[in-house]
mmCIF file of the C-alpha atoms, coordinates in Angstrom:
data_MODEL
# 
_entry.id   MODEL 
# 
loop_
_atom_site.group_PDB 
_atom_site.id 
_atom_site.type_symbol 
_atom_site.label_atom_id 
_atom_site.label_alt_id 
_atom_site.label_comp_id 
_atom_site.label_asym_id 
_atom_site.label_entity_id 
_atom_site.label_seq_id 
_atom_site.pdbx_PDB_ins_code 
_atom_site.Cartn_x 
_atom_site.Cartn_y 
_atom_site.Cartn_z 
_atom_site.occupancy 
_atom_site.B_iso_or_equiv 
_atom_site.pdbx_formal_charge 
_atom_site.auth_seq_id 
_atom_site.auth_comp_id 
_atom_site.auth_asym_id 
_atom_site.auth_atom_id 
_atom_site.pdbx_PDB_model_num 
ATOM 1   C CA . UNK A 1 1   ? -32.417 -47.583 -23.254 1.00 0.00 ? 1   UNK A CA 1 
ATOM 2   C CA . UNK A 1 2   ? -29.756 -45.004 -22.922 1.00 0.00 ? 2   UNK A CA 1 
ATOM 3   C CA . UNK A 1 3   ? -31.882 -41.962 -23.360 1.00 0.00 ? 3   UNK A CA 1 
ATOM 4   C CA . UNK A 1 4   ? -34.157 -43.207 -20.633 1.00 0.00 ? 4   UNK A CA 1 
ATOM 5   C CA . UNK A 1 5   ? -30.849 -43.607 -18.001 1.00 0.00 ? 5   UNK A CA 1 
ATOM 6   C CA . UNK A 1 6   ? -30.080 -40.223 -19.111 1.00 0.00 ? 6   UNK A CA 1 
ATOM 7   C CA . UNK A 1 7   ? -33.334 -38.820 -18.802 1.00 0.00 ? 7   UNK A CA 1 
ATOM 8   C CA . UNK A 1 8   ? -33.425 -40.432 -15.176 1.00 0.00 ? 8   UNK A CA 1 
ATOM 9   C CA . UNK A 1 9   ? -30.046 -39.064 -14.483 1.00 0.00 ? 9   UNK A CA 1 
ATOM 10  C CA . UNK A 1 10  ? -31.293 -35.628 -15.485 1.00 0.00 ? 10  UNK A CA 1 
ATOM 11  C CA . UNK A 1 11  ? -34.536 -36.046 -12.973 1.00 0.00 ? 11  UNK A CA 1 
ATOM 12  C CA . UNK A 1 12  ? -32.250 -37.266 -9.894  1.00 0.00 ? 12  UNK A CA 1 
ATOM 13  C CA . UNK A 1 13  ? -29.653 -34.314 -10.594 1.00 0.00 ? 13  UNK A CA 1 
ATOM 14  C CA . UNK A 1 14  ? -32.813 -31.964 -10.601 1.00 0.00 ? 14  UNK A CA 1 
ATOM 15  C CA . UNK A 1 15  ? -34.070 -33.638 -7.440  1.00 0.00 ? 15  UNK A CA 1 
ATOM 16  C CA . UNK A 1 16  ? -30.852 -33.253 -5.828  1.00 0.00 ? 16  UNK A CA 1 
ATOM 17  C CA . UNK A 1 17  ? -30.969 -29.684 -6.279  1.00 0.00 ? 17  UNK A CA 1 
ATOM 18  C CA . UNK A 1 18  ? -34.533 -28.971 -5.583  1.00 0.00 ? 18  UNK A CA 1 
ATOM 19  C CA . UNK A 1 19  ? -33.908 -30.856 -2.021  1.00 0.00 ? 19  UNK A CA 1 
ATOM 20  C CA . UNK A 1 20  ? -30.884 -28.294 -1.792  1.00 0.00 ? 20  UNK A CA 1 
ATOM 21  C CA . UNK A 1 21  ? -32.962 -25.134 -2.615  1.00 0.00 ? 21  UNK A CA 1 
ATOM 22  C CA . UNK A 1 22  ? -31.115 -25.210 -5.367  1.00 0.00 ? 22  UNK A CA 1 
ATOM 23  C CA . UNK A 1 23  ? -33.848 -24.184 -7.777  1.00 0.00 ? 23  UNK A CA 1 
ATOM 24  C CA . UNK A 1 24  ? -32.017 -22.308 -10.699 1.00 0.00 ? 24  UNK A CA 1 
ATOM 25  C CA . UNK A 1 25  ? -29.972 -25.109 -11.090 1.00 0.00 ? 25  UNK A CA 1 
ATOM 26  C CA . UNK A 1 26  ? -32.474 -27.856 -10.467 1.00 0.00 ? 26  UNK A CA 1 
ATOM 27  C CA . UNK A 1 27  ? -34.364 -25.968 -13.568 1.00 0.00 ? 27  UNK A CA 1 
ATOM 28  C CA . UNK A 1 28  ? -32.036 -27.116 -16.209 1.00 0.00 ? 28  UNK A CA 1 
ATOM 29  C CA . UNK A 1 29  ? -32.069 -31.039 -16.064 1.00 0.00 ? 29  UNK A CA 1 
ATOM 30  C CA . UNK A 1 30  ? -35.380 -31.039 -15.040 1.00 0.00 ? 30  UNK A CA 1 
ATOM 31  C CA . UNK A 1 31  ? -36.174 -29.101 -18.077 1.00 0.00 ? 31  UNK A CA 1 
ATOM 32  C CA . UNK A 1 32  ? -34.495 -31.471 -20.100 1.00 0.00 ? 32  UNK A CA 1 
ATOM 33  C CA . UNK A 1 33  ? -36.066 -34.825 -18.723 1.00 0.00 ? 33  UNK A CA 1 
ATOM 34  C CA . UNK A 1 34  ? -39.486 -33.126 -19.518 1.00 0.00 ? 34  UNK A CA 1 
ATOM 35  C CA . UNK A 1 35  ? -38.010 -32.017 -23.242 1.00 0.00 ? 35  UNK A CA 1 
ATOM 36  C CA . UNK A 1 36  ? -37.189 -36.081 -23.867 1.00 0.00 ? 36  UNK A CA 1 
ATOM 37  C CA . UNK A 1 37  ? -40.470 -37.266 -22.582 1.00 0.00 ? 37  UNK A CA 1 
ATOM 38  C CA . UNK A 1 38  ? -42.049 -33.606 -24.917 1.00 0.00 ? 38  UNK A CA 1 
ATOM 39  C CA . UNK A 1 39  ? -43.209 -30.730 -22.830 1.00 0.00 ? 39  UNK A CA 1 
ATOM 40  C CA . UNK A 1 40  ? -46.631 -30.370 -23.942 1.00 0.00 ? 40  UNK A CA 1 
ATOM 41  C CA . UNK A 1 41  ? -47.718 -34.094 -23.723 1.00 0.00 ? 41  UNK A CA 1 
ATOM 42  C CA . UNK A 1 42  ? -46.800 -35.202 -20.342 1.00 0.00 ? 42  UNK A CA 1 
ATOM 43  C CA . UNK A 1 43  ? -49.125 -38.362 -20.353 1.00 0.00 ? 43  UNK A CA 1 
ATOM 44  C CA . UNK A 1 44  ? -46.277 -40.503 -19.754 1.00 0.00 ? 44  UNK A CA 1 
ATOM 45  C CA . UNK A 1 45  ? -44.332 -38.346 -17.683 1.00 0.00 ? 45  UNK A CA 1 
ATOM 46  C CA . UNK A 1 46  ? -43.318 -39.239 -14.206 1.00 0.00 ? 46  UNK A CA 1 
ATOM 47  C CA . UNK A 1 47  ? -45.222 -38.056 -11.250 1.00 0.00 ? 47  UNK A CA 1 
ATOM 48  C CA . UNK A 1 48  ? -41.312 -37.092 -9.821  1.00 0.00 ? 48  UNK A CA 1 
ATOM 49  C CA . UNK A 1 49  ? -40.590 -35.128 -13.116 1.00 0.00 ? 49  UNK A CA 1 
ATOM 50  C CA . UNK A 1 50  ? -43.914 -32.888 -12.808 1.00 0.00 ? 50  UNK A CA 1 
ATOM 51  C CA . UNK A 1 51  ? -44.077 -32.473 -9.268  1.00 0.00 ? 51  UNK A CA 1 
ATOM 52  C CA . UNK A 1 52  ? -40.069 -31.265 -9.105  1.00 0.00 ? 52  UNK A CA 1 
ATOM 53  C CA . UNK A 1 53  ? -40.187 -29.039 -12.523 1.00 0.00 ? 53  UNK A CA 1 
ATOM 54  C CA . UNK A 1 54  ? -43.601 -28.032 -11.046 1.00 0.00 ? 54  UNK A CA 1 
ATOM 55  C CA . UNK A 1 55  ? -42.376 -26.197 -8.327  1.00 0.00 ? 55  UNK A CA 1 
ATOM 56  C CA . UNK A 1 56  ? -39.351 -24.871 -10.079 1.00 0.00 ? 56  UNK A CA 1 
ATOM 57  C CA . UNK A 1 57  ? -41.233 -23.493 -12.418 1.00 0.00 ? 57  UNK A CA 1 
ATOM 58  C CA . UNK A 1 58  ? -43.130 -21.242 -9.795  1.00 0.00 ? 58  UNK A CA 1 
ATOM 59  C CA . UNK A 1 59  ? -40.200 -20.865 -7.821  1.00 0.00 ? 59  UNK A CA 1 
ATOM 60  C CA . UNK A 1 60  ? -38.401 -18.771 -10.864 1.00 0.00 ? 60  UNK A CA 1 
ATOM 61  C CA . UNK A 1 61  ? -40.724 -18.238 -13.525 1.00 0.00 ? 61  UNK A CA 1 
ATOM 62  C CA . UNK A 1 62  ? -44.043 -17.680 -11.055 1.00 0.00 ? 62  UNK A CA 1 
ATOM 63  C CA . UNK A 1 63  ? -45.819 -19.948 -13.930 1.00 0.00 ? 63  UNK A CA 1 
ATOM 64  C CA . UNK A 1 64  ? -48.638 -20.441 -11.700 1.00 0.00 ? 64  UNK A CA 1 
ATOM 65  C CA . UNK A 1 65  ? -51.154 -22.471 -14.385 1.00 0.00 ? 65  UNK A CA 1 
ATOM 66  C CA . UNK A 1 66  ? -48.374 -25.091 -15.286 1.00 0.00 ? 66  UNK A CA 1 
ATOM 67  C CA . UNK A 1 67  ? -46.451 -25.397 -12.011 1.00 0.00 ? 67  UNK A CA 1 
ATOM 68  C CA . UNK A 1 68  ? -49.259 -26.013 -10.334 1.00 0.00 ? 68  UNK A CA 1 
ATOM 69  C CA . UNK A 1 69  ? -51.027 -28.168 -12.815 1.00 0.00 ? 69  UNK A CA 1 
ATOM 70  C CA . UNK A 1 70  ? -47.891 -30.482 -12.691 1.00 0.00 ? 70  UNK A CA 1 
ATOM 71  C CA . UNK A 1 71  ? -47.686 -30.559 -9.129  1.00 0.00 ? 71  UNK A CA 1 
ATOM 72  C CA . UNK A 1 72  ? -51.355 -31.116 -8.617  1.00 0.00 ? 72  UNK A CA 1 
ATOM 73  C CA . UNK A 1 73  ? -51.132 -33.557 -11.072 1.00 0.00 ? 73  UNK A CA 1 
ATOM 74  C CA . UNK A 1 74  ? -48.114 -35.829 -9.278  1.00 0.00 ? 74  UNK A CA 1 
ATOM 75  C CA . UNK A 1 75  ? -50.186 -35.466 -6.215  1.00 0.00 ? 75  UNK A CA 1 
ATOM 76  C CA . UNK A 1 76  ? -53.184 -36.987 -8.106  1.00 0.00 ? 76  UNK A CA 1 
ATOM 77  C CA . UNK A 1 77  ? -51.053 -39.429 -10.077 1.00 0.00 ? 77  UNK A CA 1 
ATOM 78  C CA . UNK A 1 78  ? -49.200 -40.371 -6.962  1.00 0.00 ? 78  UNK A CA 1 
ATOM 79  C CA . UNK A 1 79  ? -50.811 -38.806 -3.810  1.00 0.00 ? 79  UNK A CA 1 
ATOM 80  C CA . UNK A 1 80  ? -48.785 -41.623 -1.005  1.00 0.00 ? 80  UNK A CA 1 
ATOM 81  C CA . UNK A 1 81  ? -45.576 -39.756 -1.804  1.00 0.00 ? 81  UNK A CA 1 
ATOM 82  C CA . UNK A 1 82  ? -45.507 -37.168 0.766   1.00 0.00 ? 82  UNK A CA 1 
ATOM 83  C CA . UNK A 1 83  ? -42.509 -35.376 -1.028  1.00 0.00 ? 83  UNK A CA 1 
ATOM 84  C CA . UNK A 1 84  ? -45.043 -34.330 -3.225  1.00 0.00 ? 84  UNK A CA 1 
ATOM 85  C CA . UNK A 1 85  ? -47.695 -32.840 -1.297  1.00 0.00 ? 85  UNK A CA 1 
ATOM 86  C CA . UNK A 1 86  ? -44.150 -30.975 0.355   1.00 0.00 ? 86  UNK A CA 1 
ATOM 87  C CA . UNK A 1 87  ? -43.560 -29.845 -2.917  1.00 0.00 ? 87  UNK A CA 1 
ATOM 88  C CA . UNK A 1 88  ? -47.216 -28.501 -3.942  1.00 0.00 ? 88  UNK A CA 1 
ATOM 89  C CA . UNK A 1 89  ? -47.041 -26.966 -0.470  1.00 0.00 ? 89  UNK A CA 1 
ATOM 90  C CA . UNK A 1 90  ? -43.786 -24.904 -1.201  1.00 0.00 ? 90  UNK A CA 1 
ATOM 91  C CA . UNK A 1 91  ? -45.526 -23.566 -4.596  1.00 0.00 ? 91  UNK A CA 1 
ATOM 92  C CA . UNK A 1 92  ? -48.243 -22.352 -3.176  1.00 0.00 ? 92  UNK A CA 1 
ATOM 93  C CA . UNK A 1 93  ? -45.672 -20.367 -0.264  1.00 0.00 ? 93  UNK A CA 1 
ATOM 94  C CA . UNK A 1 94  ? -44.007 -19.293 -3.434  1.00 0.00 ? 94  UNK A CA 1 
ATOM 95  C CA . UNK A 1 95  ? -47.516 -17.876 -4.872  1.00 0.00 ? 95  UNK A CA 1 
ATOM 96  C CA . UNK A 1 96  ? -48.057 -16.392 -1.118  1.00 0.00 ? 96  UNK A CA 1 
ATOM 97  C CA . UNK A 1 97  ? -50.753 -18.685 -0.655  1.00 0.00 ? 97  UNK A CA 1 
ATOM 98  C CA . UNK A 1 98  ? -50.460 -19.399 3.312   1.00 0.00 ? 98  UNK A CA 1 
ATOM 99  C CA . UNK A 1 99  ? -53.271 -21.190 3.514   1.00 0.00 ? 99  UNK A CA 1 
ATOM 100 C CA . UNK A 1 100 ? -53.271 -23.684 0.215   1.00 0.00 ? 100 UNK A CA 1 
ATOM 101 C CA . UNK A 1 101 ? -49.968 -24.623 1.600   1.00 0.00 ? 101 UNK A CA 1 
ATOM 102 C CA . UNK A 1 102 ? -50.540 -25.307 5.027   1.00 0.00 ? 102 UNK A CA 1 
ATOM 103 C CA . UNK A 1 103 ? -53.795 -27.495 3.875   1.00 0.00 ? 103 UNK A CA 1 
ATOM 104 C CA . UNK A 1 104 ? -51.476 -29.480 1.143   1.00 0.00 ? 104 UNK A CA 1 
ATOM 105 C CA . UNK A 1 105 ? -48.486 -30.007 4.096   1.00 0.00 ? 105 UNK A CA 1 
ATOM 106 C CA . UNK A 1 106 ? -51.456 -31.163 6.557   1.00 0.00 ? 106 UNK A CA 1 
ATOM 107 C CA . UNK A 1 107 ? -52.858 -33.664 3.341   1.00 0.00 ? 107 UNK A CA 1 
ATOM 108 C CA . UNK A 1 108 ? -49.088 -35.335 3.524   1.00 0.00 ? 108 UNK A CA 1 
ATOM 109 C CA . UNK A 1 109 ? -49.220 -35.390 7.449   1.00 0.00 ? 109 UNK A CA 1 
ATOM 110 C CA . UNK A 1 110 ? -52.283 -37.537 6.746   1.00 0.00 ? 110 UNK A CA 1 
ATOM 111 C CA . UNK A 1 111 ? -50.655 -40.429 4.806   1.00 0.00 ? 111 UNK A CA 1 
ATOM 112 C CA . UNK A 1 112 ? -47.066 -40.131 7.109   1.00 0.00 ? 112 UNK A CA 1 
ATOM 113 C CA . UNK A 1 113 ? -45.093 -38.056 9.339   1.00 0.00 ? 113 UNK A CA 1 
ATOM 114 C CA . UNK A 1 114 ? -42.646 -36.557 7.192   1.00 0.00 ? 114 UNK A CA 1 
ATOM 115 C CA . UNK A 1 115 ? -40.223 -34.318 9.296   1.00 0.00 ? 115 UNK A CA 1 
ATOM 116 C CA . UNK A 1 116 ? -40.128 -31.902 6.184   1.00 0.00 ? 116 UNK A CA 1 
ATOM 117 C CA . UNK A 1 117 ? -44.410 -31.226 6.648   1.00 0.00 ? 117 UNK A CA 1 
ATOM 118 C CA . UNK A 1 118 ? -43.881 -30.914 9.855   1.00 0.00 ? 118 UNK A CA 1 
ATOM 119 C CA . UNK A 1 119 ? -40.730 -28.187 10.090  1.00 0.00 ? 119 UNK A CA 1 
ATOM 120 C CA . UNK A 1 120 ? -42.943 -26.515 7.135   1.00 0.00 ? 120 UNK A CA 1 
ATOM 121 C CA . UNK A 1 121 ? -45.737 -26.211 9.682   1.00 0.00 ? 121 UNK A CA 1 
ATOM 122 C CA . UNK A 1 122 ? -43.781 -25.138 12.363  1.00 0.00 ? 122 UNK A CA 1 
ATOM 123 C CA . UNK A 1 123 ? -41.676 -22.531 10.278  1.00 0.00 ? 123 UNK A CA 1 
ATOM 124 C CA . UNK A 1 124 ? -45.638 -21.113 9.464   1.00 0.00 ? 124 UNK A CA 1 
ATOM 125 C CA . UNK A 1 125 ? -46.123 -21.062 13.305  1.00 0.00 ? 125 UNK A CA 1 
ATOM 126 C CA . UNK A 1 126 ? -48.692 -23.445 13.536  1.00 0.00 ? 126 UNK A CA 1 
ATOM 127 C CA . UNK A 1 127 ? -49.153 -26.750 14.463  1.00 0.00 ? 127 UNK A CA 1 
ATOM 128 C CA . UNK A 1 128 ? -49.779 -29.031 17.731  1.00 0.00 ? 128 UNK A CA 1 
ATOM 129 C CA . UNK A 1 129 ? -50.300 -32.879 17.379  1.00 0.00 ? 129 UNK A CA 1 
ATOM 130 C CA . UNK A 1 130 ? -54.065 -33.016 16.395  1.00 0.00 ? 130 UNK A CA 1 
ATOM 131 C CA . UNK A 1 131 ? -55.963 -34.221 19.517  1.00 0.00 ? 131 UNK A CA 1 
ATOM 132 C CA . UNK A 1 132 ? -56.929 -37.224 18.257  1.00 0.00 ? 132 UNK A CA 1 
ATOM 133 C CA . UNK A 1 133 ? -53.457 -38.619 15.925  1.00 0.00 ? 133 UNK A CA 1 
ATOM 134 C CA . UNK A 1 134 ? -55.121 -42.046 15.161  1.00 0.00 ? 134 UNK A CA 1 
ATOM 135 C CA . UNK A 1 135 ? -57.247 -39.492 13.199  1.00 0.00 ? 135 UNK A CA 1 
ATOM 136 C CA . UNK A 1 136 ? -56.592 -37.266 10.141  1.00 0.00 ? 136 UNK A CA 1 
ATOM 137 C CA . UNK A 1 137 ? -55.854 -33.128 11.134  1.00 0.00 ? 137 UNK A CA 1 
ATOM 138 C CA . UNK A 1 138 ? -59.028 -32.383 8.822   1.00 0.00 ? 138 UNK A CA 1 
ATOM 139 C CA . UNK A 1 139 ? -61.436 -34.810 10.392  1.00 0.00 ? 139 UNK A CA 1 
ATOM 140 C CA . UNK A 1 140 ? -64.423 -32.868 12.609  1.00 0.00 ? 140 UNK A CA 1 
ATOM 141 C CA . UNK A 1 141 ? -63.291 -34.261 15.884  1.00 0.00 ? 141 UNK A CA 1 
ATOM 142 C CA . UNK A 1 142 ? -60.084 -33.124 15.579  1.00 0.00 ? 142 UNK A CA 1 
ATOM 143 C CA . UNK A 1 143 ? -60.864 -30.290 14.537  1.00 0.00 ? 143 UNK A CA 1 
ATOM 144 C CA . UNK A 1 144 ? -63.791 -29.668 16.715  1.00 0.00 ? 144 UNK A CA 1 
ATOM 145 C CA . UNK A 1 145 ? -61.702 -30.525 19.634  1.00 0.00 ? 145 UNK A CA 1 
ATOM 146 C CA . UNK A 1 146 ? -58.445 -28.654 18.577  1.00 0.00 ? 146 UNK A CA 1 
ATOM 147 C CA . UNK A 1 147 ? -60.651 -25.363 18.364  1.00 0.00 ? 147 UNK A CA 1 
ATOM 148 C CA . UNK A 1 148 ? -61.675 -26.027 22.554  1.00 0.00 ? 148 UNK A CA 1 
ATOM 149 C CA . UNK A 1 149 ? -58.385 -26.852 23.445  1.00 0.00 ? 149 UNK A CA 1 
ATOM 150 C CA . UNK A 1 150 ? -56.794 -23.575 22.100  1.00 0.00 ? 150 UNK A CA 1 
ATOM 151 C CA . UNK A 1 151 ? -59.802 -21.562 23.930  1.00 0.00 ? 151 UNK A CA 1 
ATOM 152 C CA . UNK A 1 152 ? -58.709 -23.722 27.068  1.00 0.00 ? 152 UNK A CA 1 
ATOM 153 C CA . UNK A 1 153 ? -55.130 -21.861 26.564  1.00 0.00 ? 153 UNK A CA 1 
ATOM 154 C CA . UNK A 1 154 ? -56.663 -18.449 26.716  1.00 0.00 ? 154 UNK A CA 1 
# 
């Protein structure tokens, strides 16, 4: 029982400093958690653990098969945590992967309005309400209609 507090302490401290941009430092206890749970079977890991050393591990290593497979993963394992989809969405910016990002930050948008999507979106430059909000961005009204209101602006 005291490994597992420790292992969750690790995985908050890494949190901490992902949230912070702290991702050197996040690496470490993140790293560490994954070590007690064993690297290379991550059945029982945490969707928190492998979506947080996901992205560090594209942030500083540019592991692109692993961080992504873990933050895919989370997202799969947990998809109705929108911290996650923020956090595939910052790997793929990391990879330079404009568009992967914006449609993983507009996948979150779908299950809430997290202010963190959003800023993401708006830092890209893109990014009205979708005409429609009832409905998801992706759905072909919204999208239909989005596409005629931006020609309207012309």
């Amino acid at each position: 029982m005291a490994d597992e507090m420790k292992t969750t302490d690790y995985i908050e401290l890494g949190v901490l400093y992902v949230k912070e941009g702290r991702y050197q430092d996040a690496y470490k206890p993140l790293r560490q958690a994954l070590l007690a749970y064993g690297e290379y079977n991550v059945q029982d890991v945490p969707p928190e653990l492998l979506s947080y050393y996901g992205l560090c591990l594209i942030a500083l290593e540019k592991d692109e098969d692993r961080g992504l497979t873990f933050c895919r993963r989370a997202v799969d394992e947990a998809g109705h945590h929108t911290e996650f989809y923020w956090n595939l969405g910052k790997a793929y910016l990391f990879l330079k992967r404009k568009t992967a990002a914006i449609e993983a930050f507009d996948r979150g948008l779908d299950i809430d309005d997290d202010p963190r999507l959003f800023d993401e979106l708006v830092r890209l430059g893109i990014r009205s309400r979708p005409p429609i909000p009832f409905l998801p961005r992706r759905h072909f009204l919204n999208r239909c209609l989005g596409k005629l209101r931006l020609r309207g602006q012309s």
